[in-house]
C-alpha positions in Angstrom: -31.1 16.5 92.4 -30.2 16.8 89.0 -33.1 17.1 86.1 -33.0 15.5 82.8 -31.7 16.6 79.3 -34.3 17.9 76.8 -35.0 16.0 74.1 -33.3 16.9 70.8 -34.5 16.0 67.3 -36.2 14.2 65.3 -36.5 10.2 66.1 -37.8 7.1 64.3 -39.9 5.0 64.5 -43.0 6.9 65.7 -44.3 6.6 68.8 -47.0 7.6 71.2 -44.9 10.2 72.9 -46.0 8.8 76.4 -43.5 10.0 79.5 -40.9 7.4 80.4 -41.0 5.2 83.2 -40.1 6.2 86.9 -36.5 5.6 88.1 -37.3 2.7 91.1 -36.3 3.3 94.6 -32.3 2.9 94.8 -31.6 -0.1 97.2 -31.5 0.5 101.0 -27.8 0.4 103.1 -26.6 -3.0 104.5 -25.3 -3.0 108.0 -22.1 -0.6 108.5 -18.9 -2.9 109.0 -16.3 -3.4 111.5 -12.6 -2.6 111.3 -9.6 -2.4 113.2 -10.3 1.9 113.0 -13.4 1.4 113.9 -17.0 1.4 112.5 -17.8 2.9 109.2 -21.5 4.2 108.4 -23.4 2.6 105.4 -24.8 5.1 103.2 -27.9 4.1 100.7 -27.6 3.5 97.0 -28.2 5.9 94.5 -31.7 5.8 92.8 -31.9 4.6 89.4 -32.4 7.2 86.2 -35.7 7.9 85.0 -36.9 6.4 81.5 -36.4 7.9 78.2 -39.3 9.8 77.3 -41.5 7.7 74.3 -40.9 8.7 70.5 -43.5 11.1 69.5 -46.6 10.0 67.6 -47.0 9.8 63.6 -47.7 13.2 61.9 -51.2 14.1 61.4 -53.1 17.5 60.3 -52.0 17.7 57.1 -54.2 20.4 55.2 -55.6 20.8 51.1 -56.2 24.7 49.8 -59.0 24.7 47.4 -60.0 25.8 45.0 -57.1 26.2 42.9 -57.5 28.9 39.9 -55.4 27.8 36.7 -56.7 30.7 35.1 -59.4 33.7 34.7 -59.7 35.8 32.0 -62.6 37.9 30.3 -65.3 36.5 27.9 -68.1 38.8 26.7 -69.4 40.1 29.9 -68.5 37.7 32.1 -65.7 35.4 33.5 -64.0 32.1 32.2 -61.8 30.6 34.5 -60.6 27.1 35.0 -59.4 25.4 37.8 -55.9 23.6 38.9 -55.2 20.9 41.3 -55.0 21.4 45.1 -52.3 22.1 47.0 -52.3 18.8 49.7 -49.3 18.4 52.4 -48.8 15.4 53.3 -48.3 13.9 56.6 -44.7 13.1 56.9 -43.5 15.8 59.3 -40.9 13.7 61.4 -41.9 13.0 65.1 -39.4 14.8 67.9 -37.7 12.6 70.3 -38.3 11.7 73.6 -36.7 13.7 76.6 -33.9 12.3 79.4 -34.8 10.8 82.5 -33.9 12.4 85.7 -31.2 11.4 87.7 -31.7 9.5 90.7 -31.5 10.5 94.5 -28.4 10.5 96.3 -28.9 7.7 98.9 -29.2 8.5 102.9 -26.3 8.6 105.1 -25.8 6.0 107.4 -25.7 6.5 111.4 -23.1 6.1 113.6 -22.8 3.6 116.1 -21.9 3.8 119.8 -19.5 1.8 121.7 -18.1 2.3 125.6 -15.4 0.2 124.8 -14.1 -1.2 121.2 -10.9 -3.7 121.4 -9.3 -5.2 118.4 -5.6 -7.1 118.1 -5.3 -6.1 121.6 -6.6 -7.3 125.1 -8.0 -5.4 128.3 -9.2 -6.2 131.7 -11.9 -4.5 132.8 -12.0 -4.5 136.6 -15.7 -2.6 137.9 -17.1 0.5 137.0 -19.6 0.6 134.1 -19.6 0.8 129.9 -22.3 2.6 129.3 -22.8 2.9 125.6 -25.2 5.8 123.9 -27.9 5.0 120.9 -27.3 3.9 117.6 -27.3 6.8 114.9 -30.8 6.7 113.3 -30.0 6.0 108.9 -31.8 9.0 106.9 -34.1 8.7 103.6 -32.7 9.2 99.8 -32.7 12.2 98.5 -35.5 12.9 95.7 -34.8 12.1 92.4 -34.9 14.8 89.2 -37.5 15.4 86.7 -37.3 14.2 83.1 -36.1 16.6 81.0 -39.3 17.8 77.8 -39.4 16.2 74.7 -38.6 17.9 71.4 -41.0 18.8 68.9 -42.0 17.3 65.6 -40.8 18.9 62.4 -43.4 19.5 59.8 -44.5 17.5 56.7 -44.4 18.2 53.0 -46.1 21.4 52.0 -48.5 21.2 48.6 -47.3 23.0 46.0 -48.3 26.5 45.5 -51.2 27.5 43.9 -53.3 30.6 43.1 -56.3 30.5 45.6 -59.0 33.5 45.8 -62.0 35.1 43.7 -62.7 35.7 40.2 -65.1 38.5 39.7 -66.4 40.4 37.2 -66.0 44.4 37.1 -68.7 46.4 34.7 -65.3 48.7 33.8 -62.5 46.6 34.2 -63.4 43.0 33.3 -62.9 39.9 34.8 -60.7 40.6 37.7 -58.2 37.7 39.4 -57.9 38.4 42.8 -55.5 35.6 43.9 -53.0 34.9 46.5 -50.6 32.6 46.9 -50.8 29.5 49.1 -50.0 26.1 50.2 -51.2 23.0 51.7 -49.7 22.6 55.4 -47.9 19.6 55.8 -48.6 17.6 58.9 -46.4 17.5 62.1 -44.8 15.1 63.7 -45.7 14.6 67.4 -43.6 16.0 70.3 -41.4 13.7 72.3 -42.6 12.6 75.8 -41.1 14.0 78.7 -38.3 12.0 80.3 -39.7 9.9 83.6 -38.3 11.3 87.4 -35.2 9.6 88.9 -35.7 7.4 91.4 -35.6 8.3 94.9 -32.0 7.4 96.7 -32.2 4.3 99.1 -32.6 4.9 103.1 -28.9 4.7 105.1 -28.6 2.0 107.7 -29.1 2.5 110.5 -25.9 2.3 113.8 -25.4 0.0 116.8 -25.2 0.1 120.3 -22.6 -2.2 122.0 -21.1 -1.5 125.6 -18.0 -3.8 124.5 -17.2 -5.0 121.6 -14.5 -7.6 120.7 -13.0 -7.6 116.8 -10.9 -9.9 115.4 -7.9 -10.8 118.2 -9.3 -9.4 120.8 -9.0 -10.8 124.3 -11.0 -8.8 127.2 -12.2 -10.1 130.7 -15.0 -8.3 132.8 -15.4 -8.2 136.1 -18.3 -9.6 137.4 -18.4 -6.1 139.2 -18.8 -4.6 135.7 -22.5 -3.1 134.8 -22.9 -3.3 131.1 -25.3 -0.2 129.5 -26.8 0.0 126.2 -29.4 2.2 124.2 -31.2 1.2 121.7 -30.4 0.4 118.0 -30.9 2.9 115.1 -33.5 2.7 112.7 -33.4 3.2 109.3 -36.0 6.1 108.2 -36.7 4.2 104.9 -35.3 0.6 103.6 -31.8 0.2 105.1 -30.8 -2.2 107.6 -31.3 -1.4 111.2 -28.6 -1.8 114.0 -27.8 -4.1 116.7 -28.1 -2.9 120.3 -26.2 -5.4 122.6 -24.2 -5.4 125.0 -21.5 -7.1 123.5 -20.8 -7.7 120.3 -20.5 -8.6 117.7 
């Protein structure tokens, strides 16, 4: 199981910084094939990535600082002061981008098959006795897919301009007093990225066969009529691969 990338950045257009989609279910094993070595297992797909997480959503909470002094100064026994403009940000932080979806599932492994006797390019007689053949191997489910990887975070907006905010006051032995700091307007940020969606789970193996004899391509075999002929039953599949064949001979 392997987990998505962060998001990194800042990414346009906005969004609504929703996760991404779910990686589907990785397609189940077809039957295990037939060779002249032998039978090979069929193992599920791997599930499909998760979705990119959503662009984040348009900056918002931009903030003013009022009132704004342009100046205060002494008149008579009192203060004169004036005021300046506000310092606004503005709301164009830029919104963070959307995280990585998580890998899929390794698919299941396939089971093996069991055969009493397997004849290919070749002949054989078969004179009594008995080919008794064992069950099929049972197919096992896809491993779970990763998480999505977290979005990135919005930058911040335009700040106002700075201004002089604070009190004014008038002291009996000192005069009209400024007692200002300096501030600014917060800009507005961008929304974070949406977290990337979870792989999808890895598809189911197939499941194995049962044959007491089988016969690939140039094979030529007689049985006795004295011959008893044993099978167990097919594998399963624990998820959506293809199930054996139990016979007793195949293919």
């Amino acid at each position: 199981m392997c987990d998505g990338m962060s998001g990194t950045g800042t990414c346009t257009p906005a969004g609504d910084g929703a996760k991404g989609s779910d990686g589907m279910l990785g397609a189940g094993a077809m039957p295990g094939t037939f060779s002249m070595t032998g039978y090979t297992p069929s193992d599920g797909s791997t599930g499909p990535q998760g979705g990119t997480g959503h662009n984040g959503a348009s900056a918002t909470g931009a903030a003013c600082v009022t009132p704004c002094f342009s100046t205060c100064s002494s008149t008579g026994g009192s203060c004169s002061y004036t005021y300046g403009p506000d310092s606004c940000g503005m709301n164009d932080g830029i919104p963070g981008c959307g995280g990585r979806g998580g890998a899929g599932g390794l698919g299941g492994r396939g089971g093996g098959s069991s055969i009493a006797l397997f004849v290919w390019g070749a002949t054989a007689n078969v004179v009594g006795g008995s080919l008794v053949a064992g069950n099929g191997g049972q197919g096992t489910v896809g491993g779970t897919g990763g998480n999505g990887g977290p979005g990135a975070a919005g930058t911040e907006g335009t700040k106002g301009a700075i201004c002089r905010t604070g009190s004014c006051i008038y002291q009996t032995t000192n005069g009209c007093q400024a007692l200002l700091t300096n501030a600014q307007g917060m800009g507005g940020f961008g929304g974070s990225g949406g977290p990337g969606g979870p792989g999808g789970q890895g598809g189911a193996g197939a499941g194995g066969s049962s044959f007491a004899l089988f016969k690939g391509t140039g094979a030529g075999v007689t049985v006795s009529g004295s011959t008893t002929l044993t099978i167990g039953p097919a594998g399963t599949s624990a998820g959506n691969g293809a199930a054996g064949v139990a016979k007793t001979v195949g293919p």
